[in-house]
C-alpha positions in Angstrom: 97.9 41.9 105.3 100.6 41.5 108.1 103.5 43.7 106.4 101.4 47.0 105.1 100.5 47.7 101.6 97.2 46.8 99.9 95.4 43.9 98.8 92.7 43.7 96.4 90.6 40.6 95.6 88.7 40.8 92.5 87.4 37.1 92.9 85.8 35.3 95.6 87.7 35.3 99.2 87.5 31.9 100.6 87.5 31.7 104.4 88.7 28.3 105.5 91.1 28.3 108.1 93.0 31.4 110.3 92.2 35.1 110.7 93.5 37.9 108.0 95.5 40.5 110.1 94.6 44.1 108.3 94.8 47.8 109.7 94.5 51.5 108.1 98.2 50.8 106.7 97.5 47.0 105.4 94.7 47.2 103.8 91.9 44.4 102.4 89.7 45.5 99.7 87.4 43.1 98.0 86.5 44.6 94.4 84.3 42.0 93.3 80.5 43.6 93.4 78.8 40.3 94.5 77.0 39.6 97.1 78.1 36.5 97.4 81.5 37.3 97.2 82.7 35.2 99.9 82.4 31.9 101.7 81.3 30.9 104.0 78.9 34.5 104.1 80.0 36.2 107.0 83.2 34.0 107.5 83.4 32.0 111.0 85.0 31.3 114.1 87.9 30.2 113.1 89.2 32.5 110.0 87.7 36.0 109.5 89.3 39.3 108.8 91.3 40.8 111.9 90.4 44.3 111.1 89.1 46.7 108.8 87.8 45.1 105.2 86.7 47.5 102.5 83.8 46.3 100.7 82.5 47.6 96.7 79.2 47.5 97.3 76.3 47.9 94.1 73.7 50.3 94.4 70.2 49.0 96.4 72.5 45.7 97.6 74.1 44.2 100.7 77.2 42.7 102.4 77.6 40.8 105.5 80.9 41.7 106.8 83.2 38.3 107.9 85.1 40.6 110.4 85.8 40.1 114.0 88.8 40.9 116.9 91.4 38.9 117.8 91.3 39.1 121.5 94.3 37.9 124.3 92.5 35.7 127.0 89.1 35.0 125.2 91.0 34.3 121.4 89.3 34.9 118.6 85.7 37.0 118.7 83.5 36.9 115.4 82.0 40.1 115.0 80.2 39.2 111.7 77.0 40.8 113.0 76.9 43.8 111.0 74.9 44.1 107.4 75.2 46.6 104.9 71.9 46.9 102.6 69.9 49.3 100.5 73.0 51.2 99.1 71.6 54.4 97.4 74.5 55.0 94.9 77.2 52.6 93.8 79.4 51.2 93.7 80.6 52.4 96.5 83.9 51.3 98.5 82.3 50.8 102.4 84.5 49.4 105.5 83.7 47.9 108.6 85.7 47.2 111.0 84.8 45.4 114.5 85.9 46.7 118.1 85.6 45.1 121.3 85.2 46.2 124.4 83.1 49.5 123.8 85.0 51.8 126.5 82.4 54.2 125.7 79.6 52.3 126.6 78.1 54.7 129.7 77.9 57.6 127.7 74.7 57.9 126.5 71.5 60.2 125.6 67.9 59.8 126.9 65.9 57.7 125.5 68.3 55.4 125.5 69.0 53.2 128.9 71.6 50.8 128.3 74.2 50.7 125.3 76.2 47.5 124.6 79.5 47.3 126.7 80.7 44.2 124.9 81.2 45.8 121.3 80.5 48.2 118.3 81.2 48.6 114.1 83.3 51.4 112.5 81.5 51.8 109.2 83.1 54.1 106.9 82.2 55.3 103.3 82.4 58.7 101.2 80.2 61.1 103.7 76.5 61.4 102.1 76.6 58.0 100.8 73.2 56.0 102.0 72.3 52.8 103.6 70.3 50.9 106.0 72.5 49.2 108.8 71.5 46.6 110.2 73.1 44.5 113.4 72.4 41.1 115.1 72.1 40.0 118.4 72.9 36.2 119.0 73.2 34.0 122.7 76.4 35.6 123.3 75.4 39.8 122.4 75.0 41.8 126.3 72.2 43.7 124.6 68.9 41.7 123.6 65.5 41.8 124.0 65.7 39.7 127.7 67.9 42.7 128.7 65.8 45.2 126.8 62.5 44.4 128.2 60.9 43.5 124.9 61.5 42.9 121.2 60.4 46.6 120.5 62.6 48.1 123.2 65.7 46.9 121.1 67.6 49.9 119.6 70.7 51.0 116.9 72.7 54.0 118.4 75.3 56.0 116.8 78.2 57.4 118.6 78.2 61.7 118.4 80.0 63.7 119.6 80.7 62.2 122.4 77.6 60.4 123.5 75.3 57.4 122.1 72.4 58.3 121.0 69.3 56.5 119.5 68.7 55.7 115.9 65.1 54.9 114.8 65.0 50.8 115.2 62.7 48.2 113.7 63.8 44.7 115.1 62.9 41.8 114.3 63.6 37.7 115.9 63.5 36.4 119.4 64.8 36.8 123.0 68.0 35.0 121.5 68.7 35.8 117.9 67.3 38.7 116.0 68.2 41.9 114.0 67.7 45.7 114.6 67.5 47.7 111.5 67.6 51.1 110.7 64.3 52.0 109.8 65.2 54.9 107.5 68.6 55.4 105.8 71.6 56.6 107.6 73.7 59.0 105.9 77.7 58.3 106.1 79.7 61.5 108.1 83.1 60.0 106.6 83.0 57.3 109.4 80.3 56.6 112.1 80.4 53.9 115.1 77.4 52.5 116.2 76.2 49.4 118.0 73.3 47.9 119.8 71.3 49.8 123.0 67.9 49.8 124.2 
């Protein structure tokens, strides 16, 4: 949404070729409910959304965000890791937007021993609304369980004030491709960071 203003989509979004440039002034919201609401799920390499996308989301369902970072050197960065799920009121307009590198990254709270250097998600939603977040690691993620030690070392962490901290994890996959979830439901403060640690 290059020149500002706001889109909606109330059909499907069809990702086939080249990236959708949004930001806080030009705005992508996709009204349609469905889970399935576009294609490919989770967009690709080659065409996902540059930015923020705002999401409706039913209650009790899910969205895999097709968002990533266009990025000068390495090009374009998928960052469609990210899943919404368990919504406990609805619908609810949720965004999620992908940042990369995570400056942040050394600033971090005990138990926690590493948090990822390479990236992390803005989610935002009404505060008090309810989910469970869950995030993948691939090949290519500088947090995963060779790093961590172990499948059970892997970790969520949420960015407050001013330091990571840990969020209790259940993760499941392998050394290469796996996902941490939230093992109880995270409560939205207005718009929370968080990423993957160990």
């Amino acid at each position: 949404v290059n020149n500002g203003g706001a889109v909606e989509v109330s059909g499907n979004l069809l990702l086939t070729s080249g990236l959708i440039n949004t930001s806080t002034t030009g705005s992508l919201t996709i009204t349609n409910t469905s889970i399935n609401s576009v294609t490919p799920a989770g967009g690709s390499s080659s065409s996902f959304i540059n930015g923020p996308l705002i999401k409706k989301i039913n209650q009790y369902e899910n969205f895999i965000f097709p968002i990533g970072k266009y990025i000068t050197g390495p090009g374009n960065v998928l960052g469609n890791k990210l899943k919404i799920s368990s919504t406990q009121s609805g619908p609810v307009l949720w965004s999620a937007e992908y940042m990369s590198p995570n400056s942040t990254s050394s600033s971090f709270t005990a138990p926690l021993i590493v948090v990822s250097a390479l990236e992390f998600w803005n989610v935002k939603a009404t505060a008090g609304n309810q989910s469970i977040l869950n995030i993948n690691w691939t090949p290519t993620s500088d947090i995963t369980p060779l790093v961590a030690g172990s499948l059970s070392a892997m970790r969520l962490a949420k960015y407050d004030t001013g330091s990571w901290i840990e969020i209790p994890t259940t993760s499941t996959g392998d050394n290469y491709n796996g996902t941490a979830s939230s093992t109880n439901l995270l409560s939205s403060a207005g718009s929370d960071n968080y990423t993957l640690a160990s």
